[in-house]
N, C-alpha and C positions, 0 to 999 in steps of 0.2 A: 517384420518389425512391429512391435507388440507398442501401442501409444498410450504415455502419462495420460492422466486427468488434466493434466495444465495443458496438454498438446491439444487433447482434443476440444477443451475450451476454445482454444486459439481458433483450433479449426472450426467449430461450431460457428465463431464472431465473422469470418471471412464467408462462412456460408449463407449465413445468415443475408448478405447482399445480394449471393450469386441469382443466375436465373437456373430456373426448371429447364435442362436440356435432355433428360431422357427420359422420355414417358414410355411404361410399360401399360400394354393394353389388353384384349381376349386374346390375343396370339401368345401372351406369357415371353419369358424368357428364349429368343431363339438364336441361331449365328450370328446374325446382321446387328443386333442388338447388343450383343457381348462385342463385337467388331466394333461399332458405333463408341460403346461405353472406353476399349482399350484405346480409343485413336484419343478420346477428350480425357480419360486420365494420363495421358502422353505429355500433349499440349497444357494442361491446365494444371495436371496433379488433384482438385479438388471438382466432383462434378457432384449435382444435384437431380436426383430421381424422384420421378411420381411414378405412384402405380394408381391407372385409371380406375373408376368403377366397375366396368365390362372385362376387369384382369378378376383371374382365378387367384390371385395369391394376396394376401396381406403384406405391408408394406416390411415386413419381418423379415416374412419368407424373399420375399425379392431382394433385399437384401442381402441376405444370407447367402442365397446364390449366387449374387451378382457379385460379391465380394471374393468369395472361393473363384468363380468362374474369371474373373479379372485380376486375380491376386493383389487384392487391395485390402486396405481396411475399412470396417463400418467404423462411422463417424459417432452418427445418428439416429434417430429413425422417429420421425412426430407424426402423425395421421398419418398420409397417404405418402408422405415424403421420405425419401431416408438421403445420407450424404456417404459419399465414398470419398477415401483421400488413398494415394499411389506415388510415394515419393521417386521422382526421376533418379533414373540409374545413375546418370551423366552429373557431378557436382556443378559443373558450368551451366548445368539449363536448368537448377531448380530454379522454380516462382514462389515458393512457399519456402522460409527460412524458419522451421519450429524451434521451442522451445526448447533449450536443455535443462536437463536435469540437475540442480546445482546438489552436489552429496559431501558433506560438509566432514572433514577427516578428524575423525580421533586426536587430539595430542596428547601425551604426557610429558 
């Protein structure tokens, strides 16, 4: 699921509150970690990552992986922070209700 500019506005404003629940640190990217991240985009749909100073990677690159590795989308990515969002499978337990795209029809 590929996201508008208006969606990820949307999400950027919601994150924008959220807390830092997943710090990556010198260990980088590892099982526990990709586990940790699947269980809170489950529950939440929207989670908020730091990458420590003592991590090998830019908050890009962590990103980038953590997005492929969790099949989510990157939101964002500001200094050391980036945001993921992973819309629930299940229609009854989303928490986030995004933006549609309103596509205005042709008449003649």
């Amino acid at each position: 699921m590929e996201l508008t500019s208006k969606q990820r506005a949307q999400l950027r404003g919601i994150a924008n509150t959220a807390d830092t629940i997943i710090h990556i640190g010198k260990d980088g990217i590892n099982d526990n970690l990709i586990k940790q991240a699947n269980d809170a985009l489950e529950a939440r749909e929207l989670i908020k990552c730091k990458v420590l100073e003592n991590s090998m990677l830019t908050a890009r690159e962590a990103c980038d992986q953590m997005a492929k590795l969790t099949r989510s989308e990157p939101v964002q990515v500001i200094g050391t922070k980036f945001v993921l969002y992973r819309q629930h499978y299940d229609k009854s337990k989303r928490k986030i209700e995004l933006l549609r795209d309103r596509k205005t029809k042709a008449t003649s």
